[in-house]
NUTIRO-584952 format. One record per residue (C-alpha): residue in three letters; x, y, z. Coordinates in steps of 0.5 Angstrom, whole numbers, plus 500, padded with zeros to 3 digits. Layout:
% NUTIRO-584952
ALAXYZ ...
END
This chain:
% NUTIRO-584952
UNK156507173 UNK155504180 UNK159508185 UNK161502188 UNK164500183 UNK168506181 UNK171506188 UNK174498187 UNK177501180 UNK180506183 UNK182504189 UNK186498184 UNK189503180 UNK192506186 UNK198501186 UNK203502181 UNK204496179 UNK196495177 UNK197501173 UNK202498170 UNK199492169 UNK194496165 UNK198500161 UNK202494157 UNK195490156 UNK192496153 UNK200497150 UNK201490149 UNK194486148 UNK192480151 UNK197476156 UNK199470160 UNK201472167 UNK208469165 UNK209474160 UNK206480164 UNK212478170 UNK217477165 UNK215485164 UNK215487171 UNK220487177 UNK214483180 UNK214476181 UNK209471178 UNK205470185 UNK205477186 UNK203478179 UNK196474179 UNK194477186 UNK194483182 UNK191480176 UNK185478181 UNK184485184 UNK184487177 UNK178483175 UNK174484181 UNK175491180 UNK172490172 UNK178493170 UNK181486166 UNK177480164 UNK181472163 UNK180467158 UNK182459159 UNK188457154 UNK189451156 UNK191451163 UNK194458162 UNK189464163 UNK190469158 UNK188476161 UNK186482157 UNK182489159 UNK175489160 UNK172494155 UNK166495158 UNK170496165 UNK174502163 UNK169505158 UNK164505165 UNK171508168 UNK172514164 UNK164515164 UNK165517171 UNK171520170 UNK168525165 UNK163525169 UNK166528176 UNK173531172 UNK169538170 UNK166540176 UNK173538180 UNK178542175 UNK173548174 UNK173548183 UNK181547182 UNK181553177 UNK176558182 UNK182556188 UNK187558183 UNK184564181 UNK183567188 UNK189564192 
END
């Protein structure tokens, strides 16, 4: 996975309400933006802008539905996300583990 990348995806995942956003399409499936706002305390705006930040990152993908747009996760996206966090997470935990060990 390209760091770059990387960096956008968890840079967008660092707000809660993107977090939550991921969390009802991988609970809920494929959505329309409306059904996401009705879920969250965000309004439709504020839920599309987030959708786009989401999309840029690789983490969702939309599909036209008429004039609506249906927005699901990005599978290759997130397999690419827990690629690299398998990657880094081992070293960062055992050097969490050596520090807790000596402190």
């Amino acid at each position: 996975m390209h760091a770059h990348r990387a960096q956008l995806q968890l840079e967008a995942l660092g707000d809660a309400s993107r977090r939550a956003m991921v969390e009802l399409l991988a609970s809920g499936g494929p959505q329309p933006v409306g059904m996401l706002a009705a879920q969250l305390p965000t309004k439709r705006p504020g839920v599309s802008q987030h959708l786009r930040i989401l999309k840029q990152a690789g983490l969702v993908t939309d599909l036209a539905d008429g004039t609506r747009r249906i927005y699901a996760l990005d599978r290759e996206g997130i397999i690419d996300l827990r690629a690299y966090l398998d990657r880094v997470w081992p070293p960062a935990a055992a050097a969490a583990r050596e520090d807790d060990e000596r402190g």
